[in-house]
PyMOL Python script that loads the backbone (N, CA, C, O; Angstrom):
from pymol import cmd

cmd.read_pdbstr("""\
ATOM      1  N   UNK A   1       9.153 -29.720  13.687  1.00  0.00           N
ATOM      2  CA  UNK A   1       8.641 -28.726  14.601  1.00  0.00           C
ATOM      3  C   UNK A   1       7.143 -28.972  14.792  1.00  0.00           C
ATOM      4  O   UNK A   1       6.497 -29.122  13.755  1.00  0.00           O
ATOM      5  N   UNK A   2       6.492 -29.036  15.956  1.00  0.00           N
ATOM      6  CA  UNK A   2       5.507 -29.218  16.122  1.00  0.00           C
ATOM      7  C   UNK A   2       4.547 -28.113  15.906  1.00  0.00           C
ATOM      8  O   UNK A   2       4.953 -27.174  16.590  1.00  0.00           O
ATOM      9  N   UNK A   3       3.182 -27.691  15.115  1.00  0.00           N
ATOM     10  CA  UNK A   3       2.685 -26.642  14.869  1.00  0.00           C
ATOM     11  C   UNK A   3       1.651 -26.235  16.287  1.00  0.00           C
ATOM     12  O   UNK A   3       0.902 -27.052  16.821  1.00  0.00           O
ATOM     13  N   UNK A   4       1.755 -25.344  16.559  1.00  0.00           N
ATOM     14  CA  UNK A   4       0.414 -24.941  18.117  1.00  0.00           C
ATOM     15  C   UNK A   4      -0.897 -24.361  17.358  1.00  0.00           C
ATOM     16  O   UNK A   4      -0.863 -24.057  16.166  1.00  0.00           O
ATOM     17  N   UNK A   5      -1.711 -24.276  17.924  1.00  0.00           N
ATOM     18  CA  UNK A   5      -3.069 -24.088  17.323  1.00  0.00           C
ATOM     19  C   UNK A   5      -2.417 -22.255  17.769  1.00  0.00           C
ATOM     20  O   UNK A   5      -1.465 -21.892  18.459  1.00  0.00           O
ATOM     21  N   UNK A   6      -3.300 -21.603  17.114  1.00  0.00           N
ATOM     22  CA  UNK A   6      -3.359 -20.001  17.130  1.00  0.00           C
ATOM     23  C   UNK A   6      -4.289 -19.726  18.007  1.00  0.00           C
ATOM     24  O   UNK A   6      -3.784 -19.066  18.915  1.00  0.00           O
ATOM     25  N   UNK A   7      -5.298 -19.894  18.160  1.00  0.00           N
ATOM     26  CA  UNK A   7      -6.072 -20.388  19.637  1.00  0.00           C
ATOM     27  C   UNK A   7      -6.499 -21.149  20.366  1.00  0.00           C
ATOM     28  O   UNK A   7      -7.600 -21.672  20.197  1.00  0.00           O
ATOM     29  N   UNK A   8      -5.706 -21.401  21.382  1.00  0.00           N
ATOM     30  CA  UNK A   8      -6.003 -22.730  22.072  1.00  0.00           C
ATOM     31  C   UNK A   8      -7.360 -23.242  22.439  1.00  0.00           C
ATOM     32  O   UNK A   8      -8.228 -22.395  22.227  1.00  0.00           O
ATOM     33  N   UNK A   9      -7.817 -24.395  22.936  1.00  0.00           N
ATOM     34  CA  UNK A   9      -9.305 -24.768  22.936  1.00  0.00           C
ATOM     35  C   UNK A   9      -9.610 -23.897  24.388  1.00  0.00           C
ATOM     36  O   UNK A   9     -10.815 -23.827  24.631  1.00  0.00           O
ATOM     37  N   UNK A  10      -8.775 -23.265  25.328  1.00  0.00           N
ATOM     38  CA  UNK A  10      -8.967 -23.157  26.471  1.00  0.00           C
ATOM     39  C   UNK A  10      -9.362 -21.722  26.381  1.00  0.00           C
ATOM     40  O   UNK A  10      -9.887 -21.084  27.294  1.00  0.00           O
ATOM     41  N   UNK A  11      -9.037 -21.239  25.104  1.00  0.00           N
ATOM     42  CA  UNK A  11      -8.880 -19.641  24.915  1.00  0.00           C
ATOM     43  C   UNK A  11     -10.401 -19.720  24.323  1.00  0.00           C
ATOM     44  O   UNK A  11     -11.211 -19.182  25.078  1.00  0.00           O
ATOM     45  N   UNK A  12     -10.904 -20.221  23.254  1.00  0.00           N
ATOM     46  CA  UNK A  12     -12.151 -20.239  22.266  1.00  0.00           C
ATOM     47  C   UNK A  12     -13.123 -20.196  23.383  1.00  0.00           C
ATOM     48  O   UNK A  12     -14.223 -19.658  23.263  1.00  0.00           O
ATOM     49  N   UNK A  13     -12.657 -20.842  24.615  1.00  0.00           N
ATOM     50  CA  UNK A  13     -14.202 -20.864  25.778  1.00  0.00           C
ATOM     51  C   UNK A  13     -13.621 -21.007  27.180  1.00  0.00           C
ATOM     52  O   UNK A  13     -13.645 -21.897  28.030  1.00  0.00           O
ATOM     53  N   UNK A  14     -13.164 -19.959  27.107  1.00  0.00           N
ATOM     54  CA  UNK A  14     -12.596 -19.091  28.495  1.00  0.00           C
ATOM     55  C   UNK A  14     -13.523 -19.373  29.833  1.00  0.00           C
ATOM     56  O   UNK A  14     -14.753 -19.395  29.769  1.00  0.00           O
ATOM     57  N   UNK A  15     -12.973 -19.532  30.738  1.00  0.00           N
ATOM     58  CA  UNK A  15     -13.903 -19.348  32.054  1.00  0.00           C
ATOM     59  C   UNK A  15     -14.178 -18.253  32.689  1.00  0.00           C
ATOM     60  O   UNK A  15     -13.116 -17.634  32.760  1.00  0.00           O
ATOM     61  N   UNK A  16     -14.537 -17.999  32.906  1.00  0.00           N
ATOM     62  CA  UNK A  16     -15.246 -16.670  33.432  1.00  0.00           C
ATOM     63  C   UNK A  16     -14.210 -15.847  34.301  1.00  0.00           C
ATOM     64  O   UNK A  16     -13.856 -16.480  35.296  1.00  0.00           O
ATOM     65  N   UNK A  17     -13.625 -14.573  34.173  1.00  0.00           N
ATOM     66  CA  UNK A  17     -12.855 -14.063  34.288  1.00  0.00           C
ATOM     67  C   UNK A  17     -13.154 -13.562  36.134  1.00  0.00           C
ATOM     68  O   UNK A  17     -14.141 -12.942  36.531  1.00  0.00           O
ATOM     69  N   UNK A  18     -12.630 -13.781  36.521  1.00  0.00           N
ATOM     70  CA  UNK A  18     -12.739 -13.923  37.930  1.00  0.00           C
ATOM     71  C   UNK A  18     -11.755 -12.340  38.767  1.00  0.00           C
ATOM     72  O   UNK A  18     -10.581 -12.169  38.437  1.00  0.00           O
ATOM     73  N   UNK A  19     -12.135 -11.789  39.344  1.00  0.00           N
ATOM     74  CA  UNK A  19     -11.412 -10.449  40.009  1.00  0.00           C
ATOM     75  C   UNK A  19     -10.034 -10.859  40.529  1.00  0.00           C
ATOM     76  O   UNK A  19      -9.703 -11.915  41.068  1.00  0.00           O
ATOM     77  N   UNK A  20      -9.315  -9.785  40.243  1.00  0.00           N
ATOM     78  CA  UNK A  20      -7.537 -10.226  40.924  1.00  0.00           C
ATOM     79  C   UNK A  20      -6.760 -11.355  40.137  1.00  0.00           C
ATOM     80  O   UNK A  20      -5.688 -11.866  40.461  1.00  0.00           O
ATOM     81  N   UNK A  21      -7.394 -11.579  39.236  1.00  0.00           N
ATOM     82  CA  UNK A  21      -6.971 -12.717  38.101  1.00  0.00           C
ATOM     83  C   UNK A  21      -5.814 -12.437  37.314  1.00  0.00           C
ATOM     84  O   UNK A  21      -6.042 -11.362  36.760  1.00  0.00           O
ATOM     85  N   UNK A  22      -4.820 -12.811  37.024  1.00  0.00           N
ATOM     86  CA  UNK A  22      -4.376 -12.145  35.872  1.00  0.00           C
ATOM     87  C   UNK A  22      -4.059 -13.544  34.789  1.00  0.00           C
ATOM     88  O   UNK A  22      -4.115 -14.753  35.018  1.00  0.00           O
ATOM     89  N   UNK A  23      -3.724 -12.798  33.585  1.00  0.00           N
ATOM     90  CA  UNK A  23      -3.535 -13.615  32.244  1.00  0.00           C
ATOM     91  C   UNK A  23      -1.710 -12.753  32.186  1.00  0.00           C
ATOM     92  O   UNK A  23      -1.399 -11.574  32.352  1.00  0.00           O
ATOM     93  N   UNK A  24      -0.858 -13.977  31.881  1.00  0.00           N
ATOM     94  CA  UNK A  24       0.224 -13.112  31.434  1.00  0.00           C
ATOM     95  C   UNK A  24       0.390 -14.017  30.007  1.00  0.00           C
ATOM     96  O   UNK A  24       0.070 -15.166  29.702  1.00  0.00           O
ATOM     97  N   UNK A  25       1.197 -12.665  29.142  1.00  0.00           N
ATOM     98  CA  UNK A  25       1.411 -14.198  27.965  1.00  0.00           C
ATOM     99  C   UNK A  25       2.773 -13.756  27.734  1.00  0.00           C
ATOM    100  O   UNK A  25       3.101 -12.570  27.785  1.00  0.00           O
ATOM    101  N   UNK A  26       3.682 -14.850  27.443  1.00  0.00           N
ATOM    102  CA  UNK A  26       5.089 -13.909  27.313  1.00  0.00           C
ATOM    103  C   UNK A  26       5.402 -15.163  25.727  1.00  0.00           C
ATOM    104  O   UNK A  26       5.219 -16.372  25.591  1.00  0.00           O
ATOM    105  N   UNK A  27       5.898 -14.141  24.856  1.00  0.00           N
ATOM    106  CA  UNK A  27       6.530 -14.594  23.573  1.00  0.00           C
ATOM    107  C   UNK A  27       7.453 -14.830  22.951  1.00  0.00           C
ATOM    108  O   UNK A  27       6.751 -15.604  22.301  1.00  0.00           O
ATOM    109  N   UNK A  28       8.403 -14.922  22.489  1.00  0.00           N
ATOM    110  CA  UNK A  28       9.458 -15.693  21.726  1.00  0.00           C
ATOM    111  C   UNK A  28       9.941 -14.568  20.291  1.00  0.00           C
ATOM    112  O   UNK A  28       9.211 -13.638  19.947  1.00  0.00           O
ATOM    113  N   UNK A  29      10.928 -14.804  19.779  1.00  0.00           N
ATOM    114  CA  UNK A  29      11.563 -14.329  19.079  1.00  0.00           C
ATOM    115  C   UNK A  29      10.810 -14.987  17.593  1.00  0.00           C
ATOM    116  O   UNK A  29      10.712 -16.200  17.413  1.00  0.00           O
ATOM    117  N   UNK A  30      10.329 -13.981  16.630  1.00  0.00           N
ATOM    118  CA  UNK A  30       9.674 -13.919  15.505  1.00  0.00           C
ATOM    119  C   UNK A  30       8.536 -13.944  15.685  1.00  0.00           C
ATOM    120  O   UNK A  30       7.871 -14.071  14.657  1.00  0.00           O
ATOM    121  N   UNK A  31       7.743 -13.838  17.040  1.00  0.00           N
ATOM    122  CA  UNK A  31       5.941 -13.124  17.074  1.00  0.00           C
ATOM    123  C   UNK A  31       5.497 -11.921  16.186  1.00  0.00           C
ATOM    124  O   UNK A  31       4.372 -11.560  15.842  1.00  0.00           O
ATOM    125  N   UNK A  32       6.948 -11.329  15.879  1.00  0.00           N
ATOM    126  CA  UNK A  32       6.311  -9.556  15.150  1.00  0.00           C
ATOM    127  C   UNK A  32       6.449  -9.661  13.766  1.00  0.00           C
ATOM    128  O   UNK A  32       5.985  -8.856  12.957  1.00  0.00           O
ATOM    129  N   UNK A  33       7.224 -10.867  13.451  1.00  0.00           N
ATOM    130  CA  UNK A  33       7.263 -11.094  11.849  1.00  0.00           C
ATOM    131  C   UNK A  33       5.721 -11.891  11.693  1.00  0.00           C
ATOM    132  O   UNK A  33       4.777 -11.244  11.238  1.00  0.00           O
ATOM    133  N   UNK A  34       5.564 -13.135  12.047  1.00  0.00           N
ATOM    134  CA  UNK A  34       4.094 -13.651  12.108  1.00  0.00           C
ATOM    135  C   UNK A  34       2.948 -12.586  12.123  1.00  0.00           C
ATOM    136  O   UNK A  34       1.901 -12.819  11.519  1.00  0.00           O
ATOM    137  N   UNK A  35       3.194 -11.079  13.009  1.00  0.00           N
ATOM    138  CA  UNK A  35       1.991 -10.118  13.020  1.00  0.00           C
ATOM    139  C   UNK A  35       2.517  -9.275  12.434  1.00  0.00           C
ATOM    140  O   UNK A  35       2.611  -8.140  12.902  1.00  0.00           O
ATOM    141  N   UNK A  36       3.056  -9.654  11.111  1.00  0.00           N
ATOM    142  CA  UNK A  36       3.104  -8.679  10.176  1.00  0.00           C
ATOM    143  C   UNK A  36       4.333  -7.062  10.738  1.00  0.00           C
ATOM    144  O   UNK A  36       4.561  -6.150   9.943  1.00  0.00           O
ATOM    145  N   UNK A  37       4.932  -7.086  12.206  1.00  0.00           N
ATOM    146  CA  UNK A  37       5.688  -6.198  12.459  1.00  0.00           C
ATOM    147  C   UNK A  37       6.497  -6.056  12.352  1.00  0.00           C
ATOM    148  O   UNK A  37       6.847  -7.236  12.330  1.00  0.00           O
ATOM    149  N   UNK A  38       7.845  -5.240  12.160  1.00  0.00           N
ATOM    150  CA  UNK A  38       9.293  -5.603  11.561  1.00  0.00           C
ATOM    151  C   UNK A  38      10.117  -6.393  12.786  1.00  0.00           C
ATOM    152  O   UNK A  38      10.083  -6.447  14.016  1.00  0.00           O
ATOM    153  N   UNK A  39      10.674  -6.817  11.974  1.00  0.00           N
ATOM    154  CA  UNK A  39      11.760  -7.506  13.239  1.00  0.00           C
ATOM    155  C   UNK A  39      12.750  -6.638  12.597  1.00  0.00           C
ATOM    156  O   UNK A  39      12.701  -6.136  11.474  1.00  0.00           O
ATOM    157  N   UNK A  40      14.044  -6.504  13.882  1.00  0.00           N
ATOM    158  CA  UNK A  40      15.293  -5.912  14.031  1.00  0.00           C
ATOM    159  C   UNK A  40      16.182  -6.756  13.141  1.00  0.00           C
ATOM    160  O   UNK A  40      16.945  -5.949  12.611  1.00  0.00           O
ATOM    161  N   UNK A  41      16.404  -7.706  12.807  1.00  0.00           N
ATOM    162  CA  UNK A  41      17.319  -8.846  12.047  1.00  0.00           C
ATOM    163  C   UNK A  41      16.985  -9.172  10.281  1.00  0.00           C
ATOM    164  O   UNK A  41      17.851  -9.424   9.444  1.00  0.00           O
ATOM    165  N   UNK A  42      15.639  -9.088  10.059  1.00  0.00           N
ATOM    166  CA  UNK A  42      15.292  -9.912   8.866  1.00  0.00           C
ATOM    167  C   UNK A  42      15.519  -8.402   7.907  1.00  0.00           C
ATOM    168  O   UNK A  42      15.419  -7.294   8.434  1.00  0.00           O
ATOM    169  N   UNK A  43      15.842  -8.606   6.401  1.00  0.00           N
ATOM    170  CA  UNK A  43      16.662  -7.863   5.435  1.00  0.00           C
ATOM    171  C   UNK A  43      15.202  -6.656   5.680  1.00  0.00           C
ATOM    172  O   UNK A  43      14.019  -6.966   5.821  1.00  0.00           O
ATOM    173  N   UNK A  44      15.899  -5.064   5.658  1.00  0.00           N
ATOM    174  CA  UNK A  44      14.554  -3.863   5.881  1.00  0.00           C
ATOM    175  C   UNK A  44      13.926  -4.324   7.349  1.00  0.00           C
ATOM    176  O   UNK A  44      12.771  -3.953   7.554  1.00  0.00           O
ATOM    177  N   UNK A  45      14.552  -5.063   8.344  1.00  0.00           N
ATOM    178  CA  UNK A  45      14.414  -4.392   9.583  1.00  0.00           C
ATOM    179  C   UNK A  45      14.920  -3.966  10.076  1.00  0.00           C
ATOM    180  O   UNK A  45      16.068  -3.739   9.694  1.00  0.00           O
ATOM    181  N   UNK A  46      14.340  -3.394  11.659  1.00  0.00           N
ATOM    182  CA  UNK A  46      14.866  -2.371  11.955  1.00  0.00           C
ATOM    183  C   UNK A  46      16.389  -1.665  11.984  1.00  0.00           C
ATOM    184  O   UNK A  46      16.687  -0.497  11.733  1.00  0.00           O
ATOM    185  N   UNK A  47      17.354  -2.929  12.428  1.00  0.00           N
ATOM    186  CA  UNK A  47      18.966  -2.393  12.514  1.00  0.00           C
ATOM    187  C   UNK A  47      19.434  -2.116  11.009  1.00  0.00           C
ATOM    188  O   UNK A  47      20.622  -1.799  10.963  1.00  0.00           O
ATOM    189  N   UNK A  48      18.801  -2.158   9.785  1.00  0.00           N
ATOM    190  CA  UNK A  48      18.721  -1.809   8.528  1.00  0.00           C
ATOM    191  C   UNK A  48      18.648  -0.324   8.266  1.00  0.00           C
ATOM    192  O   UNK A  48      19.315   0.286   7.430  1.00  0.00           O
ATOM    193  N   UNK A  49      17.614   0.252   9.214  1.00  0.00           N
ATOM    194  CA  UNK A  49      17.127   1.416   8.640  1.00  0.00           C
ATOM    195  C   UNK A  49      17.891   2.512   9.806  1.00  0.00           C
ATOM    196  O   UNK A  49      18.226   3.675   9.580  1.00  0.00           O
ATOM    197  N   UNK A  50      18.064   1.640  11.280  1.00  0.00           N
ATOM    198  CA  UNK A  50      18.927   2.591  11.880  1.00  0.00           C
ATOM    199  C   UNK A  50      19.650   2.706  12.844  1.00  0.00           C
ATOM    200  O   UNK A  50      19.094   2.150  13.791  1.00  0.00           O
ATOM    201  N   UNK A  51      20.764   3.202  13.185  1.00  0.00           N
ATOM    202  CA  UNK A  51      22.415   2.788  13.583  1.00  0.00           C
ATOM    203  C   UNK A  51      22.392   1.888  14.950  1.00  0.00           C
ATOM    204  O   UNK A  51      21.826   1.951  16.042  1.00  0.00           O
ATOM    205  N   UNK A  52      22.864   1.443  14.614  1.00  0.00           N
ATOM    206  CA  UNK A  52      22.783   0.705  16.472  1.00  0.00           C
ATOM    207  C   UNK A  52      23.154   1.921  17.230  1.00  0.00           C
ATOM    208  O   UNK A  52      22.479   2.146  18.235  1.00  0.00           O
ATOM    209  N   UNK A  53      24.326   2.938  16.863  1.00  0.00           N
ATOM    210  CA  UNK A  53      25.083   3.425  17.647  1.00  0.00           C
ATOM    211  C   UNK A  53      23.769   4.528  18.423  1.00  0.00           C
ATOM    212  O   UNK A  53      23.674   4.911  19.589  1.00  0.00           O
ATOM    213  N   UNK A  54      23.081   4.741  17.483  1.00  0.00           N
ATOM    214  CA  UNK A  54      22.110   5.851  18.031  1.00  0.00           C
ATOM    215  C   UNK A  54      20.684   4.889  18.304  1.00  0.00           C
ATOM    216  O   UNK A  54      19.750   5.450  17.732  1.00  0.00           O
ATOM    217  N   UNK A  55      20.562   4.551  18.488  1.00  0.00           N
ATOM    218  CA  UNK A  55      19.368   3.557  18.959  1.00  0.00           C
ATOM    219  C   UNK A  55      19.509   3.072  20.395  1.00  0.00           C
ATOM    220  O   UNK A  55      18.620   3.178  21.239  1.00  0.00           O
ATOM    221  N   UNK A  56      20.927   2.428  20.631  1.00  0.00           N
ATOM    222  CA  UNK A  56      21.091   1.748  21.735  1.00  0.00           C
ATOM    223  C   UNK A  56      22.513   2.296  22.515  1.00  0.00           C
ATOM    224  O   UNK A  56      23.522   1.670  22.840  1.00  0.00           O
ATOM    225  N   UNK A  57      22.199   3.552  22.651  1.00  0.00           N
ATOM    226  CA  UNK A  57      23.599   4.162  23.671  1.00  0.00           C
ATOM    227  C   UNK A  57      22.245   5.176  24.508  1.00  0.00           C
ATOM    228  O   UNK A  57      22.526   5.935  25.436  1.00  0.00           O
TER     229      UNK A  57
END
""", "prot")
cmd.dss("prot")
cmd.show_as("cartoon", "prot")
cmd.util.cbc("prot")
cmd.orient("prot")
């Protein structure tokens, strides 16, 4: 697996944020375990602590 830098060189020295610009960032499955947040799957997350049935109806 190839490792990515945590901030890219493009991010450390940004260009000048320009009006009507946007930044989108879209992420991947295990970003909230890496930031320390629970994931739904891993043992004491979330579908652990509570029912699917009442969560997702």
């Amino acid at each position: 697996m190839r490792r990515v830098p945590l901030w890219p060189a493009w991010l450390q020295n940004p260009p000048q944020a320009q009006p009507g610009r946007l930044l989108v960032v879209l992420t991947g499955a295990g970003i909230s375990a890496e930031s320390g947040l629970s994931t739904f799957r891993d043992s004491g997350g979330l579908w652990e602590r509570y029912s699917i049935y009442e969560v997702a109806t």
